[in-house]
C-alpha positions as CSV (number, residue, x, y, z in Angstrom):
1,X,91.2,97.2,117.6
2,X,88.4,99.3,116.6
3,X,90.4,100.7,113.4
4,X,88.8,103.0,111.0
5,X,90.1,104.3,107.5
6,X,89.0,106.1,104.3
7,X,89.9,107.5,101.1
8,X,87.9,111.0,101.1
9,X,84.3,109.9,102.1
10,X,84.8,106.4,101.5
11,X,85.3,104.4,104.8
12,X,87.4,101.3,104.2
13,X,87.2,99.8,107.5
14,X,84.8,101.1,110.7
15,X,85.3,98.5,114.0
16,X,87.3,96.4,112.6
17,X,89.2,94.0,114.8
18,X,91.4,91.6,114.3
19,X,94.3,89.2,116.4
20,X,97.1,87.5,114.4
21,X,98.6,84.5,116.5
22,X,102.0,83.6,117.1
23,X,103.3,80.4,114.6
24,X,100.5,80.5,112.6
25,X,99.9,80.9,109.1
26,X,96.4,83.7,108.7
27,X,94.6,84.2,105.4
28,X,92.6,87.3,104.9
29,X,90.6,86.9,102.4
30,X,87.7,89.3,100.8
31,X,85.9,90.4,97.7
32,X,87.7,92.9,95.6
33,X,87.9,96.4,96.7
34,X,87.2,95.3,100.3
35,X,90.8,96.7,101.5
36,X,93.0,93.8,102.1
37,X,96.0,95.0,101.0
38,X,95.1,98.7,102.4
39,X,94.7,96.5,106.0
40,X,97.9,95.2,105.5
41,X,99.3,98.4,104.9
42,X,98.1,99.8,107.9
43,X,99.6,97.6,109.7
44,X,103.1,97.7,108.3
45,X,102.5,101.5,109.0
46,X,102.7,102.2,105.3
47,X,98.9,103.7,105.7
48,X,97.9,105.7,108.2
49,X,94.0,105.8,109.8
50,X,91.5,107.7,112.0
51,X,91.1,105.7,114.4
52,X,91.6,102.6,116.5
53,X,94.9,100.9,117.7
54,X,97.5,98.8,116.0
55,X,99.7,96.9,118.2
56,X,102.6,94.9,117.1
57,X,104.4,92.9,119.7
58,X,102.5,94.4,121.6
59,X,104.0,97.3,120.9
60,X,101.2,100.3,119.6
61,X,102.6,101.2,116.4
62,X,101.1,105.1,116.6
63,X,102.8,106.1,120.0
64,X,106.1,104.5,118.5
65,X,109.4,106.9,117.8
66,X,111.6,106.7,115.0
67,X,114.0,104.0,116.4
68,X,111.4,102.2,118.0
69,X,109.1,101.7,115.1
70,X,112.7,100.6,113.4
71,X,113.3,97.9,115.6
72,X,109.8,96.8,115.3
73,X,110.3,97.3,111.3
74,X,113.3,94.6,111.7
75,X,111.3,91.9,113.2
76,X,108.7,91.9,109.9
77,X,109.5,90.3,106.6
78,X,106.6,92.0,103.6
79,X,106.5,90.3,100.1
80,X,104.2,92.6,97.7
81,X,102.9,91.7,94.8
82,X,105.1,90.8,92.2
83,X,108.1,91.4,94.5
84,X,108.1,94.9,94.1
85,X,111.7,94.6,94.0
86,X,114.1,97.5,92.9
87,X,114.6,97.1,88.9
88,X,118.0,99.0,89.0
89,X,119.7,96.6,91.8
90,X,120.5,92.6,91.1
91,X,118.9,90.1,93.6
92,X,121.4,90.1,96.0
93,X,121.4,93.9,95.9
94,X,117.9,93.9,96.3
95,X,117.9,91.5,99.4
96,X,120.6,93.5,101.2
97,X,118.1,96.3,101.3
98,X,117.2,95.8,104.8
99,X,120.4,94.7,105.9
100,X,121.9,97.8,104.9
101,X,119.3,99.9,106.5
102,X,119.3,98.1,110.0
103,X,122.4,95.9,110.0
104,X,126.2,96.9,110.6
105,X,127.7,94.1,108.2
106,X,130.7,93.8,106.3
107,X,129.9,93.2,102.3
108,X,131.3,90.0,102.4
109,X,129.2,89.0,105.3
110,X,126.1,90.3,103.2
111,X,127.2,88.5,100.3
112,X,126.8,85.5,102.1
113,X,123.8,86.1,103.9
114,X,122.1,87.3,100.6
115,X,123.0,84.2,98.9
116,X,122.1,82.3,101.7
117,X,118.7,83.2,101.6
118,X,118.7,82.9,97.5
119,X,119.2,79.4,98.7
120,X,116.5,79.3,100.8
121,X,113.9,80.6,98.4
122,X,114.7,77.5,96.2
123,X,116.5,80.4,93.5
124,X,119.6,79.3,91.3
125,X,122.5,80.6,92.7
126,X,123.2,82.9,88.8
127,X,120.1,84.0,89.4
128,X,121.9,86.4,92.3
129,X,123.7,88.6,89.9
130,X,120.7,89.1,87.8
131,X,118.1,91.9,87.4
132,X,114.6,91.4,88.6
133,X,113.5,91.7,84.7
134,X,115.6,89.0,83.6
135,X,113.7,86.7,85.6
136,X,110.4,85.1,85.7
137,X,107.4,86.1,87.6
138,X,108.0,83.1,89.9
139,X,111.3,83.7,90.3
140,X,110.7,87.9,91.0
141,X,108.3,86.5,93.9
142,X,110.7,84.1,95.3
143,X,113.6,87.0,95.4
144,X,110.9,89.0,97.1
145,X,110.6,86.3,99.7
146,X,114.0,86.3,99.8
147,X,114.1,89.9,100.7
148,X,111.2,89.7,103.1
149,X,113.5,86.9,104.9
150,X,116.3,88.7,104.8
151,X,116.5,89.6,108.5
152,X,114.9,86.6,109.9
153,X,112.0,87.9,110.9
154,X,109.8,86.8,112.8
155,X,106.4,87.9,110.9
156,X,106.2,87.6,107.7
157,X,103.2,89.7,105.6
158,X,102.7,88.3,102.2
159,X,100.3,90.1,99.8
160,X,98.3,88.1,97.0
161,X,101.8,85.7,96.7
162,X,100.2,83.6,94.3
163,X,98.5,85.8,92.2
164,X,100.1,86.1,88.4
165,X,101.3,82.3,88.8
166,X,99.9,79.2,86.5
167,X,98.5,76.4,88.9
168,X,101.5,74.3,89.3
169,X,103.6,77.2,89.9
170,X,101.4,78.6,93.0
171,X,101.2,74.9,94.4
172,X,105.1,74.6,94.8
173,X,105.3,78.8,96.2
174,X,102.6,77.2,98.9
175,X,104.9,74.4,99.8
176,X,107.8,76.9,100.0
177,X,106.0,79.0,102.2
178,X,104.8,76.1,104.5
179,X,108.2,74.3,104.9
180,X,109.7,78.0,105.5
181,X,106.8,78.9,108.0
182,X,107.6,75.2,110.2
183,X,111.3,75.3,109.6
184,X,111.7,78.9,110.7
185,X,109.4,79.4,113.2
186,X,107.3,82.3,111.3
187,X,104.4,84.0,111.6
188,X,102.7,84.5,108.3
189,X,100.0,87.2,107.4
190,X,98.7,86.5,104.1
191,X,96.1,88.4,101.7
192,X,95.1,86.2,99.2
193,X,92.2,85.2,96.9
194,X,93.6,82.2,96.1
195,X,91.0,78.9,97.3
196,X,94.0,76.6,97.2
197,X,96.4,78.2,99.1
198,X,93.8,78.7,101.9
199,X,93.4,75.1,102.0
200,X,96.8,74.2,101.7
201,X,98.7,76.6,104.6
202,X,96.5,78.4,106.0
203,X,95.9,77.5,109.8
204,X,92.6,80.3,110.0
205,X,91.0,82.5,108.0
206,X,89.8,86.1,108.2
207,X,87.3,87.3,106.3
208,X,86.7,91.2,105.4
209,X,83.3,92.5,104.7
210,X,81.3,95.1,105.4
211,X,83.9,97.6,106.6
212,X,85.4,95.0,109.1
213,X,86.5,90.9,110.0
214,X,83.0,89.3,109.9
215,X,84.9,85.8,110.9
């Protein structure tokens, strides 16, 4: 509500308000350089702002403390672009990020949860032990769904998801999103650009312009 940023003098957003609705699939959209993936990262708490409230689960995320905005952390799945995974750690390393940070799990149990969610993500199951640049840019996205899902969350922010991929290979990360969206039970947030992923998934659409959602 009412949330204000800016780099220096430049003011991003000024009134902007905005609800996200539980179960269903949100595309904000915008010209480039209208701060959609800053918005995002507001949100997640990655950015901070000037003014205005963010609530999450009703929660508002600026009056949190540490181990409150942790729990809140553990109930959101983020994909950035190009997975933005860790180039030193495998897949499954990389999707046992979060567990390790808010889980108390034994390694085997990760194992299998990790791999489980491989599964999930329509990944190989050799494509676990690999390196996120031994594998395609498809692939890189679909291990950073993976990781996004890897607390079953029960938002899920996805920013530009498609972008980088060749027609057919956005079409089938759509589907993958939509059947995980209905099978799961997820909330999705998700900043595209992308005309045929808003038709195809997306339930509404915000629109940024002008410093705020103009629809």
């Amino acid at each position: 509500r009412e949330l204000k940023k800016r780099f220096g003098k430049h003011v991003v957003y000024e009134g902007l308000d905005l609800d996200v609705h539980r179960g269903e699939v949100l595309g904000v959209v915008g010209g480039s350089g209208q701060g959609k993936s800053v918005l995002l990262r507001c949100v997640m708490g990655l950015e901070s702002f000037e003014a205005g409230t963010i609530e999450l689960f009703g929660k508002n995320t600026a009056t949190l403390d540490a181990a409150s905005r942790a729990a809140v952390n553990a109930r959101c799945g983020v994909l950035f672009q190009d997975g933005a995974l860790f180039g030193a750690l495998t897949v499954l390393q990389n999707i046992q990020v979060p567990m390790r940070e808010h889980l108390d799990l034994s390694e085997r149990t990760m194992d299998e949860l990790a791999m489980l969610k491989v599964a999930m993500v329509g990944l190989p199951e050799n494509s676990a032990r690999k390196k996120p640049s031994e594998l395609s840019g498809g692939m890189r996205k679909r291990a950073g769904l993976a990781r996004a899902l890897a607390l079953d969350p029960e938002i899920v922010f996805l920013d530009e998801p498609t972008a980088g991929l060749d027609p057919i290979g956005a079409a089938a990360f759509d589907q993958l999103i939509a059947r995980l969206q209905r099978t799961l039970g997820l909330t999705v947030y998700m900043v595209t650009h992308d005309l045929d992923s808003i038709f195809a998934i997306c339930n509404r659409v915000a629109v940024l312009a002008d410093k705020r959602i103009v629809r």
